[in-house]
Each structure stands twice: as structure tokens, then as C-alpha cells.
DRENTI-721412 format. One line per field, with one value per residue: y, x, z of N, C-alpha, C, O in turn; residue in three letters. Coordinates in Angstrom, 3 decimals, always signed. Atoms other than C-alpha are relative to their C-alpha. Layout:
REM residues N
n.c2 [Y|...]
n.c1 [X|...]
n.c3 [Z|...]
ca.c2 [Y|...]
ca.c1 [X|...]
ca.c3 [Z|...]
c.c2 [Y|...]
c.c1 [X|...]
c.c3 [Z|...]
o.c2 [Y|...]
o.c1 [X|...]
o.c3 [Z|...]
gugu [ALA|...]
//
This chain:
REM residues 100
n.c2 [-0.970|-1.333|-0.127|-1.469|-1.590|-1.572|-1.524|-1.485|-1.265|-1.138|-0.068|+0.858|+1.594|+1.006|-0.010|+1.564|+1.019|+1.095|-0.361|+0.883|-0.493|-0.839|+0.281|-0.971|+0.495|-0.732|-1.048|-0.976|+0.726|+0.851|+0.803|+1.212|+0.535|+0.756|+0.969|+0.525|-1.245|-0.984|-0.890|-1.162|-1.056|-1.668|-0.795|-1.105|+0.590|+0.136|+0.807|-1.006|+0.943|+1.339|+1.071|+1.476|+0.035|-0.169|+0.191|-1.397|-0.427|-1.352|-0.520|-1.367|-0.333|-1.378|-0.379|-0.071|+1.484|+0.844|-0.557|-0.090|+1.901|+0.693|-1.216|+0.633|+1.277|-0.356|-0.408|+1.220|+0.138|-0.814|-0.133|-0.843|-0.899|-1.203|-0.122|+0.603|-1.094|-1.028|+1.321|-0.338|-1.469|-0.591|+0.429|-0.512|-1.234|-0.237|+0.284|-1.584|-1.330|+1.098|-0.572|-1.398]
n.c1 [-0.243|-0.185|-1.426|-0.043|-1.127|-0.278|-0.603|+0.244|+1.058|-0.917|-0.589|+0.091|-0.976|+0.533|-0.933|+0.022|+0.653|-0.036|+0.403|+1.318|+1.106|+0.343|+1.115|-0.682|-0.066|+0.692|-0.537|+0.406|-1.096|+0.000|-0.579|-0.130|-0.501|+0.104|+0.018|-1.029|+0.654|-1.180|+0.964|-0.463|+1.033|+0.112|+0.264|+0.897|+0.820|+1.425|+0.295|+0.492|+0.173|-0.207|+0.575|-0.377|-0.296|-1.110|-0.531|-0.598|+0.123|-0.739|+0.112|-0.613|-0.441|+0.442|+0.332|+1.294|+1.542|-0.283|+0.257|+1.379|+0.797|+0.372|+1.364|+1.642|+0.588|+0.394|+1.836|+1.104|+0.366|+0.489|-0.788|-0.502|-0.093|-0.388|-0.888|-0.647|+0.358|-1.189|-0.903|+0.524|-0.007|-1.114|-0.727|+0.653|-0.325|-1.482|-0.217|+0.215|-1.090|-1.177|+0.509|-0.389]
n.c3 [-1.053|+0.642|-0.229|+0.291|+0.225|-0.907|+0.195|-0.669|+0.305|+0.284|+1.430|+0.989|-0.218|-0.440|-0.933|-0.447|+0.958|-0.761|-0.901|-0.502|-0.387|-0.231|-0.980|-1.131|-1.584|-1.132|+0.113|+1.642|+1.685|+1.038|-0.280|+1.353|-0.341|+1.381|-0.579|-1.331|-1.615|+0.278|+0.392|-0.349|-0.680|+0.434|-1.236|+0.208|+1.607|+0.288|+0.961|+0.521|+0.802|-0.178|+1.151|-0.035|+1.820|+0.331|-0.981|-0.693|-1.709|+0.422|-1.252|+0.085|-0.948|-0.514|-1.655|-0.725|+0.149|-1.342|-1.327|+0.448|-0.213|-1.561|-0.253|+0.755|-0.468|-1.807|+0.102|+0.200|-0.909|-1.145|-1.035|+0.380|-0.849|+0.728|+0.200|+1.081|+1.487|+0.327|+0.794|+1.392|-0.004|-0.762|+0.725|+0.616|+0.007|-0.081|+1.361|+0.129|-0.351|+0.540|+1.427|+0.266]
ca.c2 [-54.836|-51.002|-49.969|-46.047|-43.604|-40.756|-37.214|-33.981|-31.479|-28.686|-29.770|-32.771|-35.290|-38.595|-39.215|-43.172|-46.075|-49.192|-47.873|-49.790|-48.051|-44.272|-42.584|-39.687|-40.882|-39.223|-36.291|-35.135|-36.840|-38.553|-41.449|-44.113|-47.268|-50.209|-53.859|-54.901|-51.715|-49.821|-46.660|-42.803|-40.080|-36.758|-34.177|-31.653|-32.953|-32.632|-35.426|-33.579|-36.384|-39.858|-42.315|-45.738|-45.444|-44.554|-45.425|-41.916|-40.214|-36.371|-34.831|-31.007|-30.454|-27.155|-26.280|-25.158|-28.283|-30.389|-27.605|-26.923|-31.441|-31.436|-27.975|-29.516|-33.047|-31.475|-29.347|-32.586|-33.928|-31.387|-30.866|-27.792|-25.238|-21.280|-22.334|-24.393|-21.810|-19.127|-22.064|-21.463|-17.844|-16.774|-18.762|-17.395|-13.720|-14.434|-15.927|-12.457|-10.104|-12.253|-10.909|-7.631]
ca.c1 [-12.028|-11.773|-8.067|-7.825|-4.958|-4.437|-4.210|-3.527|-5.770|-2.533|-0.717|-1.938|+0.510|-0.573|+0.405|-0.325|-2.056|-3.557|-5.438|-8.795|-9.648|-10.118|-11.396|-10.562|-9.425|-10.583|-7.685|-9.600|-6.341|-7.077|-6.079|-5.134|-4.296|-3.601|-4.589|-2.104|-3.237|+0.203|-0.671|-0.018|-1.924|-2.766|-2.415|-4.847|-7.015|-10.322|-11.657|-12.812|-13.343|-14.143|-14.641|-14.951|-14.958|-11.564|-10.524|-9.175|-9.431|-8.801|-7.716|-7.003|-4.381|-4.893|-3.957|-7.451|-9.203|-7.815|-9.325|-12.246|-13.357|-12.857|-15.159|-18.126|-17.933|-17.800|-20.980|-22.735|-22.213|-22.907|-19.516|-18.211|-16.893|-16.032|-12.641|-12.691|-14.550|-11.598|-9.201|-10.966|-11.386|-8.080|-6.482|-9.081|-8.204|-4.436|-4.940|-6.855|-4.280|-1.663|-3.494|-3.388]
ca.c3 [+0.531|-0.008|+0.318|+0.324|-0.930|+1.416|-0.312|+0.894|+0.115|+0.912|-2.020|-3.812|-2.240|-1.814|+1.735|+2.476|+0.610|+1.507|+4.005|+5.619|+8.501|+8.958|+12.188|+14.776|+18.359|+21.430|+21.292|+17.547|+15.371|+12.013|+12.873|+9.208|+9.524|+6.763|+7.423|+9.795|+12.185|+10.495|+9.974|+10.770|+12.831|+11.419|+14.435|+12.591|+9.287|+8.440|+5.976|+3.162|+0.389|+0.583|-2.986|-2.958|-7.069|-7.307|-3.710|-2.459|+0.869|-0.023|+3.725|+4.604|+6.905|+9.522|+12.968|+13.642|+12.781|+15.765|+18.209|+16.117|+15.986|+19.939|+20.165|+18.007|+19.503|+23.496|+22.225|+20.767|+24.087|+26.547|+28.208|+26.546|+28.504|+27.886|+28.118|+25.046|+22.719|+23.736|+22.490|+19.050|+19.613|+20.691|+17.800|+15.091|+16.068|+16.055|+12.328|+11.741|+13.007|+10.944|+7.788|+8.346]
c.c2 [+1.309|+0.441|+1.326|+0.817|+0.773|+1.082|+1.328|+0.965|+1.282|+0.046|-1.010|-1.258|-1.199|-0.599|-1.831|-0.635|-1.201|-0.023|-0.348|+0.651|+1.681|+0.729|+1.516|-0.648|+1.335|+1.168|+0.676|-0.123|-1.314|-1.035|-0.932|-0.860|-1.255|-1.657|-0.830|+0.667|+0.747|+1.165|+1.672|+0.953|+1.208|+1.226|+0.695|-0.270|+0.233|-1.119|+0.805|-0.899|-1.594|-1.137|-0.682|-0.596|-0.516|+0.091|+0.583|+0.303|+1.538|+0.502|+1.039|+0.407|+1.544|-0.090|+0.284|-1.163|-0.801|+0.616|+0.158|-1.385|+0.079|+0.854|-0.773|-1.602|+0.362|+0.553|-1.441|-0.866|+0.611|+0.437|+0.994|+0.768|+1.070|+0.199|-0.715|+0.970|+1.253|-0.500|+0.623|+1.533|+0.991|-0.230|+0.415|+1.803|+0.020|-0.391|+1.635|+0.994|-0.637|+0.544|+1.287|+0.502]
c.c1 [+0.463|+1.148|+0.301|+1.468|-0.475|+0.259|-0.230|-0.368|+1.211|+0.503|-0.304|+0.441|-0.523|+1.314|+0.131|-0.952|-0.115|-0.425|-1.524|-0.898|+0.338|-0.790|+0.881|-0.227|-0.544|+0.842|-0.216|+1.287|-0.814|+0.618|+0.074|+0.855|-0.385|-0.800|+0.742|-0.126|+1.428|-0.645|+0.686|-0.875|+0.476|+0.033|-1.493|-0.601|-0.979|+0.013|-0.781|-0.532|-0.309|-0.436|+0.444|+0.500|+1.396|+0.741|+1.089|-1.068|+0.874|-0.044|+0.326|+0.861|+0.181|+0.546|-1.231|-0.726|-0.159|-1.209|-1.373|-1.267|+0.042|-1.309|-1.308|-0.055|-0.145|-1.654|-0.682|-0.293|-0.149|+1.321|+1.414|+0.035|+0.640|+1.332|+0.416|-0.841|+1.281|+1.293|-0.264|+0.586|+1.248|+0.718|-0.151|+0.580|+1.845|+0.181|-0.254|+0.924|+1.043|-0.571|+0.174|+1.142]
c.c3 [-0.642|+0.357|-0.578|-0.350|+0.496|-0.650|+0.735|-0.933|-0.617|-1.348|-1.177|+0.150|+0.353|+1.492|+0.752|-1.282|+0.511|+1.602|+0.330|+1.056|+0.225|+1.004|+0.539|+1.382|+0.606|+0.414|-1.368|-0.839|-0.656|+0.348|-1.651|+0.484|-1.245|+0.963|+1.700|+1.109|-0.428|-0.115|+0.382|+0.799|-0.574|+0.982|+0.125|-1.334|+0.549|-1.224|-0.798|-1.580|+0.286|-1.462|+0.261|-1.725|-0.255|+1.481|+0.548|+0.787|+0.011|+1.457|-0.214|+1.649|+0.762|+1.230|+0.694|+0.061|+1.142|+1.121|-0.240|+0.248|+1.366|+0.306|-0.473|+0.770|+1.387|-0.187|-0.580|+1.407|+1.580|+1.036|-0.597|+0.872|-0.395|-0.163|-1.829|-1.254|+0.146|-0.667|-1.660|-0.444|-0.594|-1.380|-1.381|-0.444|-0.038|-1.538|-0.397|+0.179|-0.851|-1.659|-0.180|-0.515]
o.c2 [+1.329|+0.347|+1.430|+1.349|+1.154|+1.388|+1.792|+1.334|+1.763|+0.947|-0.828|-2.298|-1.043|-0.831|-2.234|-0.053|-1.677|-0.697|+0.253|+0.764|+1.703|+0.476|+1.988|-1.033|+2.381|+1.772|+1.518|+0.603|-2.293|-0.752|-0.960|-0.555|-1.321|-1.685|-1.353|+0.210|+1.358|+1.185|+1.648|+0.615|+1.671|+1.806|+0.724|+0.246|+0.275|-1.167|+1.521|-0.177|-2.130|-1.703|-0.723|-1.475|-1.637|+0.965|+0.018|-0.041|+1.731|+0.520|+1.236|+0.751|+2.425|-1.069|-0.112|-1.504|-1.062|-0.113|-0.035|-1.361|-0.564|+0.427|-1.143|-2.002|-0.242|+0.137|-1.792|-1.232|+0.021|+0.802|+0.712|+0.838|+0.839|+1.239|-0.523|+0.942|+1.746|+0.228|+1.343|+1.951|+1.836|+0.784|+0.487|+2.281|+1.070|+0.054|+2.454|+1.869|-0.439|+0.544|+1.798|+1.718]
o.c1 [+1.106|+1.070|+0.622|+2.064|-1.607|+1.429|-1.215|+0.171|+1.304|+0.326|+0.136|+0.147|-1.167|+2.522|+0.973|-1.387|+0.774|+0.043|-2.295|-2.121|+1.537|-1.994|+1.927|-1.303|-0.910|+0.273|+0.562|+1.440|-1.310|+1.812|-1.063|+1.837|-1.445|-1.073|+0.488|+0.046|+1.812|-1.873|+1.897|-2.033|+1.613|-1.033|-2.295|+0.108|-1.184|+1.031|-1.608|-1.235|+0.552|-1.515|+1.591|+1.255|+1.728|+1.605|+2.109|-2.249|+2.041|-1.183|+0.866|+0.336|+0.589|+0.107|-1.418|-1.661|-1.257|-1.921|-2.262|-2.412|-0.897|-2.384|-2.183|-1.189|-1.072|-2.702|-1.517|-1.446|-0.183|+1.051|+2.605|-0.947|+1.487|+1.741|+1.390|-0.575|+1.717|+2.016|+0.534|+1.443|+1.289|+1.210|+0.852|+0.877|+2.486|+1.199|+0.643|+0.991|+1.957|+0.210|+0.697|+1.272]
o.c3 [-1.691|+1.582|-1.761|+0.587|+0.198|-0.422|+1.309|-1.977|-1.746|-2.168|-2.312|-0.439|+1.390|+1.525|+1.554|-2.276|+1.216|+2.520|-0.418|+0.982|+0.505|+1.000|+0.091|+1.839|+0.070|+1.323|-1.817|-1.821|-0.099|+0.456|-2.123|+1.161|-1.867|+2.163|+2.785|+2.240|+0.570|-0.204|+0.602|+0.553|-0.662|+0.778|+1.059|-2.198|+1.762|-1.915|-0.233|-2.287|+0.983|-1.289|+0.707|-2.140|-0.640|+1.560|+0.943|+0.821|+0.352|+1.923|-1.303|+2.708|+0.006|+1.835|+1.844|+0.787|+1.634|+1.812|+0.589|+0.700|+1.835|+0.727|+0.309|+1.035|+1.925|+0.307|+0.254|+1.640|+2.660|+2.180|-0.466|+1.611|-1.258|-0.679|-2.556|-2.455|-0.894|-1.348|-2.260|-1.223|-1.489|-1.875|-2.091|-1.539|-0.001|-2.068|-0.596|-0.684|-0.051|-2.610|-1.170|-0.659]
gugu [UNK|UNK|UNK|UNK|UNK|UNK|UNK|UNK|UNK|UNK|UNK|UNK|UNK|UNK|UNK|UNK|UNK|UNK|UNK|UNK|UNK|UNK|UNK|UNK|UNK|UNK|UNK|UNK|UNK|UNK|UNK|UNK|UNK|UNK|UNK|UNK|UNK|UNK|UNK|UNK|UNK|UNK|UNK|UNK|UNK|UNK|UNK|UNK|UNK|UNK|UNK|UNK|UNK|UNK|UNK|UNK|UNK|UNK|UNK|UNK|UNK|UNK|UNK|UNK|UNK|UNK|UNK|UNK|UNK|UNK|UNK|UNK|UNK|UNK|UNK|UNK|UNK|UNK|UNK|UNK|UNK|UNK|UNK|UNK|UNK|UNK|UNK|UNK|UNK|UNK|UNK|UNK|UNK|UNK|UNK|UNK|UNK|UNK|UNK|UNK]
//
């Protein structure tokens, strides 16, 4: 059985281990969870790595990502609405002005 280490992307940290299944629930959180169903939820990750080689699971934690995975899975199934692209939008242009 394949039994994954969790790292974060942000800094490097390995954040769990012993981890089986991998998935996003139906509110767009990472969900990890070990044998037993223990496990942690990610609010906002993207999966950004996956080896079975060396049995790491490189994630990138974001505030946008959460809002971004519900946006792309509503458009795959047809029930996107102009409220959830200003969600994106809104949050996009507030990173932007935050740079300036």
C-alpha cells in the first residue's frame, strides 16, 4: 500500500504522513486522511505533486485556490453563476491593488 508524506509547497514542511487517501470534498478542501480515516482538511491547497517513487504529496497552500476548485468544477458542470466568477474576480483585484 502507498502511504504518502504531505509537503507544503509554502515552505517545505512536511505536514502529515501515512496518508492513503487524498481527495477534495464537495466545499473544494483537500481533504488527507491515513488508514484509520484520521486525517486533516486543507481549507485552500492545490495538489501540485504526486510520486509514488518516493511516496510524497507536494501541496500549495492559497486562499484563492478554494474559490478558484469550486469555480472550475461549477463550470465543468454547468451551474456556474456570475456571482461565483466575481468571488474570483473581486479577490484577484484586491491581491492586485495589494501590490501596488
Amino acid at each position: 500500500m502507498c502511504e504518502f508524506k504531505i509537503i507544503k509547497r509554502n515552505d517545505g514542511s512536511q505536514i502529515m504522513e501515512d496518508i492513503v487517501i487524498i481527495s477534495y470534498n464537495e466545499n473544494s478542501e483537500l481533504v488527507l486522511r491515513d488508514i484509520l480515516g484520521m486525517g486533516e482538511t486543507l481549507e485552500s491547497a492545490l495538489i501540485l505533486d504526486v510520486n509514488t517513487m518516493n511516496q510524497k504529496c507536494v501541496v500549495l497552500e492559497n486562499p484563492l485556490i478554494k474559490d478558484f476548485i469550486s469555480l472550475i468544477t461549477k463550470i465543468n458542470v454547468n451551474q456556474v453563476t456570475g456571482i461565483d466568477f466575481d468571488t474570483v474576480i473581486s479577490k484577484l483585484e484586491k491581491l492586485k491593488e495589494d501590490l501596488k
